[in-house]
DRENDO-1510 file (C-alpha; in Angstrom, 1 decimal, always signed):
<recs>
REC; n; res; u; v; w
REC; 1; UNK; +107.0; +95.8; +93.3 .
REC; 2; UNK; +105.4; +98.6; +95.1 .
REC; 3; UNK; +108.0; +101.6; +95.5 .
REC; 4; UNK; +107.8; +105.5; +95.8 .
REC; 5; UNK; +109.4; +107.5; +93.4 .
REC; 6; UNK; +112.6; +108.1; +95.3 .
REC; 7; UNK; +113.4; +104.0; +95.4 .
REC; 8; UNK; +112.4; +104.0; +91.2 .
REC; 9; UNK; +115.5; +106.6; +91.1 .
REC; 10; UNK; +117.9; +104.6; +92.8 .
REC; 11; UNK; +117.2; +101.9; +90.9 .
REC; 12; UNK; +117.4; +103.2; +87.6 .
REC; 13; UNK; +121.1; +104.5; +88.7 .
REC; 14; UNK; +121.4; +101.1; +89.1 .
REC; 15; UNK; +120.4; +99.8; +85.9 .
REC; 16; UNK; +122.3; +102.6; +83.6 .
REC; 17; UNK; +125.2; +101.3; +85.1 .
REC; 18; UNK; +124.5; +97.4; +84.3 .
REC; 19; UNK; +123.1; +98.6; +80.6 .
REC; 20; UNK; +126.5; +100.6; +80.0 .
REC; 21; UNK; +128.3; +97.0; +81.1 .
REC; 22; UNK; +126.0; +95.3; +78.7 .
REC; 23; UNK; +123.9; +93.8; +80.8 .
REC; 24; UNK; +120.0; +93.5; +80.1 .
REC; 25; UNK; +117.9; +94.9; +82.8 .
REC; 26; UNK; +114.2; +95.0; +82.9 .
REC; 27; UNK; +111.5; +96.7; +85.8 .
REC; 28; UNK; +109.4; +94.4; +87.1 .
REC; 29; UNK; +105.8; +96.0; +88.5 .
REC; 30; UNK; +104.0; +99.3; +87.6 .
REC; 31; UNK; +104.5; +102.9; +87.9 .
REC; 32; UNK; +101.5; +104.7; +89.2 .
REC; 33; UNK; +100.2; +108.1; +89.6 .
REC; 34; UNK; +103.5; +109.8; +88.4 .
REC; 35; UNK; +103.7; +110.4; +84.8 .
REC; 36; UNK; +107.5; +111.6; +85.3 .
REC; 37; UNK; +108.5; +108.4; +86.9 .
REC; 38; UNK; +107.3; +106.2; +84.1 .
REC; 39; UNK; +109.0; +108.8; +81.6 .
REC; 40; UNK; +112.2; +107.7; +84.0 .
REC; 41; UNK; +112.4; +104.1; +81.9 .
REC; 42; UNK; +110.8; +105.1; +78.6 .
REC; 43; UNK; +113.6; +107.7; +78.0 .
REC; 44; UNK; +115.9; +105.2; +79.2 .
REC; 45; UNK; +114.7; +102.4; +77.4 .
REC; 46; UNK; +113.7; +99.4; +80.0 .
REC; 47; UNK; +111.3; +97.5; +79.7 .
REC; 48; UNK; +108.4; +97.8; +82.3 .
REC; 49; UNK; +107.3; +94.3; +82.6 .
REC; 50; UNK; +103.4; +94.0; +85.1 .
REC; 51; UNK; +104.6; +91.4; +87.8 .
REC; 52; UNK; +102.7; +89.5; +90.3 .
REC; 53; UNK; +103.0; +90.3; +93.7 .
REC; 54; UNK; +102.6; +86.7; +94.9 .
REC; 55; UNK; +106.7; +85.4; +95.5 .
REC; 56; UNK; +106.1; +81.8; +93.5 .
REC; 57; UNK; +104.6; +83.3; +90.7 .
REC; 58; UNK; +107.1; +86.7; +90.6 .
REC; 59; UNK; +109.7; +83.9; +90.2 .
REC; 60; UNK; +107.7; +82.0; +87.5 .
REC; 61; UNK; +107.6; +85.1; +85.5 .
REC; 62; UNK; +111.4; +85.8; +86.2 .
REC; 63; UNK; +111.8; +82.3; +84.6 .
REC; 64; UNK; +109.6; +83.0; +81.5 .
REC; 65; UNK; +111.5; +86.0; +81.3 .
REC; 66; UNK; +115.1; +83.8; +81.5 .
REC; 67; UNK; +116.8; +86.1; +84.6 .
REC; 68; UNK; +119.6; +85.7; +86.5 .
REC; 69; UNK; +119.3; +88.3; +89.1 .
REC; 70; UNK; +116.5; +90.0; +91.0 .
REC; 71; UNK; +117.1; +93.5; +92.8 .
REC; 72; UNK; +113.9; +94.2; +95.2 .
REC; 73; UNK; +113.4; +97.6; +96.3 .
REC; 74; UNK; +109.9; +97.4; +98.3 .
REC; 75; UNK; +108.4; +97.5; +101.8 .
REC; 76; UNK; +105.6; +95.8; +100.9 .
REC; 77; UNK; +106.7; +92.7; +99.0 .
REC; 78; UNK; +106.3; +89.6; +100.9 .
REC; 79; UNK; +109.0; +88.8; +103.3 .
REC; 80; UNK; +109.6; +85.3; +101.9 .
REC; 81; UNK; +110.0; +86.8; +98.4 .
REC; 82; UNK; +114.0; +86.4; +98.8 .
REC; 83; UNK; +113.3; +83.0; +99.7 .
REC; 84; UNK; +111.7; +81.6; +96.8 .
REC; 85; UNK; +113.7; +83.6; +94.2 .
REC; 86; UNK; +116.5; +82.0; +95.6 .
REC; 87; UNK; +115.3; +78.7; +95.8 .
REC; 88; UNK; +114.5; +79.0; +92.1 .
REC; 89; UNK; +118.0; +80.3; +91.6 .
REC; 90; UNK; +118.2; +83.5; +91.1 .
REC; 91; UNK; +120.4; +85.8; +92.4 .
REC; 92; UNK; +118.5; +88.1; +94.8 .
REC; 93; UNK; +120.0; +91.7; +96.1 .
REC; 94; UNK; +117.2; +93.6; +98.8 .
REC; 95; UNK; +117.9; +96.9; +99.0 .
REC; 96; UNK; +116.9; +98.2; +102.3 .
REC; 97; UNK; +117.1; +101.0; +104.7 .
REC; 98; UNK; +117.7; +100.1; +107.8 .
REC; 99; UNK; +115.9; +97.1; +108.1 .
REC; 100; UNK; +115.5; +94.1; +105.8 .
REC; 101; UNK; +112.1; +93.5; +107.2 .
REC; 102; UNK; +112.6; +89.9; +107.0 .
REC; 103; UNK; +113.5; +89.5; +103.2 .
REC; 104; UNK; +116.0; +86.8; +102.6 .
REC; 105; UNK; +118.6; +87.6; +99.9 .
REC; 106; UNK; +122.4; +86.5; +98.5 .
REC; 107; UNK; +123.4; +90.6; +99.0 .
REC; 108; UNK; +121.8; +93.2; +100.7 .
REC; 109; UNK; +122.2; +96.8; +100.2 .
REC; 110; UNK; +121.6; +100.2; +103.0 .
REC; 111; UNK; +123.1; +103.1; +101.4 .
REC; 112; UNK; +121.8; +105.4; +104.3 .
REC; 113; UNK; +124.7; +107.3; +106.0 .
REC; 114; UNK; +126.3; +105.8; +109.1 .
REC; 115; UNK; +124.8; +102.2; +107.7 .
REC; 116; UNK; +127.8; +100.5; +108.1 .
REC; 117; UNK; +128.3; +101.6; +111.5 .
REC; 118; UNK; +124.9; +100.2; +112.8 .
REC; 119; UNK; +124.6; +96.3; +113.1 .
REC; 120; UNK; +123.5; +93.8; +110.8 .
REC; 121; UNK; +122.3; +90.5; +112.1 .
REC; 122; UNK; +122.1; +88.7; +109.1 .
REC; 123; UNK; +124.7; +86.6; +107.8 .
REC; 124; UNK; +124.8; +87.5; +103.8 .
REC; 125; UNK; +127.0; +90.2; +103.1 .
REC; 126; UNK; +125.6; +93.7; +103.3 .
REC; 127; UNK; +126.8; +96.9; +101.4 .
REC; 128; UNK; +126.4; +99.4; +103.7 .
REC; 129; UNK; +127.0; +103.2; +103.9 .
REC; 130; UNK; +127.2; +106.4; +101.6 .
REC; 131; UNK; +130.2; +104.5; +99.4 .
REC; 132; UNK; +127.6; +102.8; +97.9 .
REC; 133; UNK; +124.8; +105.4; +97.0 .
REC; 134; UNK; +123.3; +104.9; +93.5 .
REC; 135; UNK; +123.7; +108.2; +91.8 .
REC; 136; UNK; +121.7; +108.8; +88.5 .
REC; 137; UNK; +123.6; +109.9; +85.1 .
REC; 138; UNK; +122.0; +112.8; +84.8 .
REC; 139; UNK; +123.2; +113.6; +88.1 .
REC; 140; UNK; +127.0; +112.7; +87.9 .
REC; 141; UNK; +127.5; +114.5; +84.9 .
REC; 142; UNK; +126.8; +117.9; +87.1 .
REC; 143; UNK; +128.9; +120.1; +89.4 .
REC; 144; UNK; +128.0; +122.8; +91.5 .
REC; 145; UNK; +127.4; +126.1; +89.8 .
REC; 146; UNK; +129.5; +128.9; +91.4 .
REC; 147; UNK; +127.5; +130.9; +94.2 .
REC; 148; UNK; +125.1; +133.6; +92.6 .
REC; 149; UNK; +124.7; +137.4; +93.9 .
REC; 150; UNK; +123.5; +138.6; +96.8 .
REC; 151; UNK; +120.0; +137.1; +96.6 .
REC; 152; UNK; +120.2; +133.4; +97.1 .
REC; 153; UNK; +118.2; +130.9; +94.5 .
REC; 154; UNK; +116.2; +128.4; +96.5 .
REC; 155; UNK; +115.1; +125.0; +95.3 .
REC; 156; UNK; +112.6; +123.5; +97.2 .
REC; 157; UNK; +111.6; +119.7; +96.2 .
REC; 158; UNK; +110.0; +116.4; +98.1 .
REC; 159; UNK; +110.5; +113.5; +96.2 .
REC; 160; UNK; +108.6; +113.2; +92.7 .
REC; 161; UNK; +105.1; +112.7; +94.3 .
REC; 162; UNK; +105.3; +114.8; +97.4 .
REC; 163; UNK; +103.3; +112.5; +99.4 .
REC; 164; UNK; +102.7; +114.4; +102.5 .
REC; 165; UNK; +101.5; +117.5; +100.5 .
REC; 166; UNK; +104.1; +119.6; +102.5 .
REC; 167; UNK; +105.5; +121.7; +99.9 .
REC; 168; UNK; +102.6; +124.3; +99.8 .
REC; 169; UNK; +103.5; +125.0; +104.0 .
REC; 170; UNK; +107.3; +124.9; +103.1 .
REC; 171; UNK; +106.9; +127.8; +100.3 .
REC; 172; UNK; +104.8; +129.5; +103.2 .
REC; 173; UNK; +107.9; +129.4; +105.4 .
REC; 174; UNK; +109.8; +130.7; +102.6 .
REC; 175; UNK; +108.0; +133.4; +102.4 .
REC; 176; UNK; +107.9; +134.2; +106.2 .
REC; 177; UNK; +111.5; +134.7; +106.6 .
REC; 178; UNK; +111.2; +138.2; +105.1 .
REC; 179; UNK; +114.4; +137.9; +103.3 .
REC; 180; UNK; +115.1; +138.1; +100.1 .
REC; 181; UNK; +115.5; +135.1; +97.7 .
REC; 182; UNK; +114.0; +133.9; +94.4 .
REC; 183; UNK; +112.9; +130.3; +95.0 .
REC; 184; UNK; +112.1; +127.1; +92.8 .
REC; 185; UNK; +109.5; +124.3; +94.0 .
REC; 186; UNK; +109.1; +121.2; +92.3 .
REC; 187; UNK; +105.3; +120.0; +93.1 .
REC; 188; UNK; +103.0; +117.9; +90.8 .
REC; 189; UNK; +100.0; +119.0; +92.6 .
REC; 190; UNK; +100.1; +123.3; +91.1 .
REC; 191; UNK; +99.2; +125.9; +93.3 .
REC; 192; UNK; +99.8; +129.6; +93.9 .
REC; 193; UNK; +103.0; +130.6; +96.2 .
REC; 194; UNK; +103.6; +133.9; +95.8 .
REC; 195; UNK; +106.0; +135.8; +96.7 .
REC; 196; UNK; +109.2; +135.4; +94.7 .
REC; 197; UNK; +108.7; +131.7; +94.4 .
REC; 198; UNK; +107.8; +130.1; +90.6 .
REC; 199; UNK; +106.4; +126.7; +91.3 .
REC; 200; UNK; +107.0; +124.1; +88.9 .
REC; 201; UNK; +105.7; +120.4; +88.4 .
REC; 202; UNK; +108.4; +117.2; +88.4 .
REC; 203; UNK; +111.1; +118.0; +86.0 .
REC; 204; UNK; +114.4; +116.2; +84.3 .
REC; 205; UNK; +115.9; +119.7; +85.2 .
REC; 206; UNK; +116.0; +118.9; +88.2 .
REC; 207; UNK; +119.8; +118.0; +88.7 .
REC; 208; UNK; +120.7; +121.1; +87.0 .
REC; 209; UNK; +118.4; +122.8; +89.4 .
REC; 210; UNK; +120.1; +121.3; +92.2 .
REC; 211; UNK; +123.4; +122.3; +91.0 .
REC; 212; UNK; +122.5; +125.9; +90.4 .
REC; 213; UNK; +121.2; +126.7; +94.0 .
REC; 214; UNK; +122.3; +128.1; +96.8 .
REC; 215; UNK; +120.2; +126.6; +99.1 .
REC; 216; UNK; +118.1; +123.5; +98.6 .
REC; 217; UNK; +114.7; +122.7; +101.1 .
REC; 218; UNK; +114.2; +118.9; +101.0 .
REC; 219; UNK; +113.4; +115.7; +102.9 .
REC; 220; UNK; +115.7; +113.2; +104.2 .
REC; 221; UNK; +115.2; +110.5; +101.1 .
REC; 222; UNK; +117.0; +109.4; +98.5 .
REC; 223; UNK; +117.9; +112.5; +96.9 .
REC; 224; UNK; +119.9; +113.5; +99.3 .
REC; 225; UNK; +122.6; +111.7; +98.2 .
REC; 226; UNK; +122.5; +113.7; +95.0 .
REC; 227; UNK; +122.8; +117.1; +96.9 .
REC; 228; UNK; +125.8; +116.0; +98.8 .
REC; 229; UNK; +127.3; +114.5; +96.1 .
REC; 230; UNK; +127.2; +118.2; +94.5 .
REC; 231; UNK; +128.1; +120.0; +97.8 .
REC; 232; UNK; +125.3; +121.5; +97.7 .
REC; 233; UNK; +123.9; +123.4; +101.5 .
REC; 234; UNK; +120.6; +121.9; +101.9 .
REC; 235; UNK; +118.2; +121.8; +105.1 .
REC; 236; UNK; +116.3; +119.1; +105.8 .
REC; 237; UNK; +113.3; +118.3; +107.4 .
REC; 238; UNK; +111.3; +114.4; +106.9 .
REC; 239; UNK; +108.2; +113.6; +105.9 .
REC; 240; UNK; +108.5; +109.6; +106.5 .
REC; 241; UNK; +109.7; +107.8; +109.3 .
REC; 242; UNK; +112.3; +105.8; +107.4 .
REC; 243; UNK; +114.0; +109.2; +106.6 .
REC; 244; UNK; +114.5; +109.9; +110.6 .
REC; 245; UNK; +117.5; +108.3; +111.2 .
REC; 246; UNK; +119.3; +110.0; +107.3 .
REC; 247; UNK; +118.0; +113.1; +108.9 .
REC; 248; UNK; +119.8; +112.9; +112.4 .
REC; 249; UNK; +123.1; +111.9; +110.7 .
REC; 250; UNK; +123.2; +114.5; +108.7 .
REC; 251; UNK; +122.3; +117.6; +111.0 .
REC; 252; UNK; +124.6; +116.0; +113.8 .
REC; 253; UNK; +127.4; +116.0; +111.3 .
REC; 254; UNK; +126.7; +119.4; +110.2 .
REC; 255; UNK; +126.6; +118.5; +106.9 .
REC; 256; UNK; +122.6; +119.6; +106.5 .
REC; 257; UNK; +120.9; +122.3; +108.3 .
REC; 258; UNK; +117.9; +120.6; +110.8 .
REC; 259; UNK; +114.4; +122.2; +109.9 .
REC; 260; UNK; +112.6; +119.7; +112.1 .
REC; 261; UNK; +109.3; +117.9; +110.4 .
REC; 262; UNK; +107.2; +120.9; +110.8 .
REC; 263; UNK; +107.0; +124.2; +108.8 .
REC; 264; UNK; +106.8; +126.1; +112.2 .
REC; 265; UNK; +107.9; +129.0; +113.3 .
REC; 266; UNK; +111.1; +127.6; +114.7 .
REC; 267; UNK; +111.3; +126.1; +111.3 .
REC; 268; UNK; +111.3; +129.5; +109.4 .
REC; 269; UNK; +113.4; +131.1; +112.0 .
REC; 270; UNK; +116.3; +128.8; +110.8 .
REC; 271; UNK; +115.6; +128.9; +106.9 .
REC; 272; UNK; +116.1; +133.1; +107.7 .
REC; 273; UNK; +119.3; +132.8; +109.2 .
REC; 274; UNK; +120.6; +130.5; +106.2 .
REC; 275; UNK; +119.2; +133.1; +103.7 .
REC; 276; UNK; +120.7; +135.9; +105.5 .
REC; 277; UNK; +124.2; +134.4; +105.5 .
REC; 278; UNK; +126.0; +132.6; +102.6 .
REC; 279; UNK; +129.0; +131.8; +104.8 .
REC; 280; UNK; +126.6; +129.4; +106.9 .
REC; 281; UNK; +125.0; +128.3; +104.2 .
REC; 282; UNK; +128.0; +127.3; +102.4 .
REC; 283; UNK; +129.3; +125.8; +105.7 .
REC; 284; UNK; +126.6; +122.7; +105.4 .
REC; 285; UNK; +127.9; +122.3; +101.6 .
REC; 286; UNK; +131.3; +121.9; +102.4 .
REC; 287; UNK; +130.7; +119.5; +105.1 .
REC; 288; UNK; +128.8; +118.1; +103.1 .
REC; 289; UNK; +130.7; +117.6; +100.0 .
REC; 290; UNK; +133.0; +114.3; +99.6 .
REC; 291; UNK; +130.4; +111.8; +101.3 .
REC; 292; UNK; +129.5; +110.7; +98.0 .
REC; 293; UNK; +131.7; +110.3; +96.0 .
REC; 294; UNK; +129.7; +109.1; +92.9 .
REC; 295; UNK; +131.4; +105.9; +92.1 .
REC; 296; UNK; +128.5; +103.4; +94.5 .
REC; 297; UNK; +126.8; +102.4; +91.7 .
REC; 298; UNK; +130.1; +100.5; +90.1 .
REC; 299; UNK; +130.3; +99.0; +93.3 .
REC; 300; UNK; +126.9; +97.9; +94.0 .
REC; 301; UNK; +126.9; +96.4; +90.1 .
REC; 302; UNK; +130.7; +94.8; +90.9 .
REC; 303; UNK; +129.0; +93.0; +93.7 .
REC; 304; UNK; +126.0; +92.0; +91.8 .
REC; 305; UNK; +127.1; +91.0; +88.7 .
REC; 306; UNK; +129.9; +88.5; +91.2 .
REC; 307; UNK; +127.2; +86.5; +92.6 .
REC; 308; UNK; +125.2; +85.9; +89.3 .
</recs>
């Protein structure tokens, strides 16, 4: 399967919870270009297993390998993957966001805000919503640290790969606010910031990181389930299309401070007002806080494990 980092995460969440219930999971596909993603199911201990992306022999290998359920978490896989797992009886569960783009499967899962609100014409049954966000160990076992001093700590992250290269212009913006803060950002590609910023490559700190901030610069993906589950004040901006319609929920709920998709000066004007006043900042935590409450993944693995 054929997944950014952010969809390996949510799947991993997924599989500590099965492995805790005894269940044996193992990752079908490759991890590429991100040596902090394949460290994800070393450390963990799954199995990463090189699959075939063609559907009748992906479900001759999940024969070899005696399966009983498939989860697929891709937007490239062939749309009548679903299909022929199922037909070879396996349990299949898509998880999607927004749209199944044509995959055929027993459960299907869109843990995007709002999800369940928006209509599904399929009829399998659907887990939709922010109840059922996959949340990582190393994420649950966190709370937020109390708010710091007067200068505000700033984390500033997009996804483990940053695939539109954008954190370089968002540590620019940063820096144009002319306020004072000390500032984090995650990138695997180095380069200089300045400024009070320390720029670091992908990290297993980074939950602790999250927790410890007062103010977290992100995208719209699938971390942001981990900030709110944290209540932590966050502003978002997007980087892919599919994160568009997490962003607008969020902002329009107040929950997350709207940056827009550019580092522009409207942009910085917004992260200057959020550094200058904790109250606001806080604000976006506290609305925040409470839409996830960290229990999805025993859902999503009830729900699985019931149709195997």
């Amino acid at each position: 399967m054929k997944i950014g980092v952010g969809h390996l995460v949510r799947c991993v969440a997924l599989a500590e919870e099965l492995s805790a219930r005894g269940v044996g999971v193992v990752f079908l596909g490759k991890v590429c270009g991100s040596a902090w993603a394949r460290a994800q199911l070393r450390e963990r201990g799954f199995p990463l297993v090189p699959a075939p992306a063609e559907p009748a022999r992906l479900a001759a290998l999940a024969c070899e390998l005696r399966l009983d359920a498939m989860v697929l978490d891709s937007y490239e896989l062939p749309a009548e993957t679903g299909a022929v797992l199922r037909d070879a009886r396996f349990a299949v569960l898509a998880l999607m966001d927004g749209d199944p783009l044509g995959q055929e499967a027993d459960l299907y899962l869109d843990q995007n805000l709002g999800a369940e609100r928006r209509p599904f014409p399929l009829q399998a049954r659907r887990l939709a919503g922010a109840r059922y966000a996959l949340l990582r160990d190393s994420v649950r076992r966190h709370a937020r640290a109390p708010a710091g001093d007067a200068v505000p700590e700033v984390l500033c992250f997009f996804g483990g790969t940053d695939s539109g290269g954008v954190a370089p212009a968002w540590a620019r913006a940063l820096n144009a606010t002319g306020h004072p803060f000390r500032g984090t950002v995650v990138s695997p590609a180095p380069f200089s910031a300045g400024g009070p910023i320390t720029v670091i490559p992908p990290t297993d700190r980074l939950p602790a990181l999250m927790a410890g901030a007062d103010l977290v610069v992100t995208a719209a993906g699938s971390a942001i389930w981990e900030l709110l589950y944290l209540g932590v004040p966050t502003a978002l901006t997007w980087v892919a299309d599919n994160q568009r319609i997490g962003y607008e929920e969020l902002v329009g709920l107040g929950a997350a401070a709207g940056l827009g998709r550019a580092a522009d000066a409207e942009a910085t004007g917004v992260l200057a007002r959020l550094l200058a006043d904790p109250v606001a900042r806080e604000e976006h935590g506290r609305r925040g806080a409470g839409l996830v409450d960290g229990r999805g993944r025993e859902r999503v693995a009830d729900a699985l494990l019931a149709i195997c």
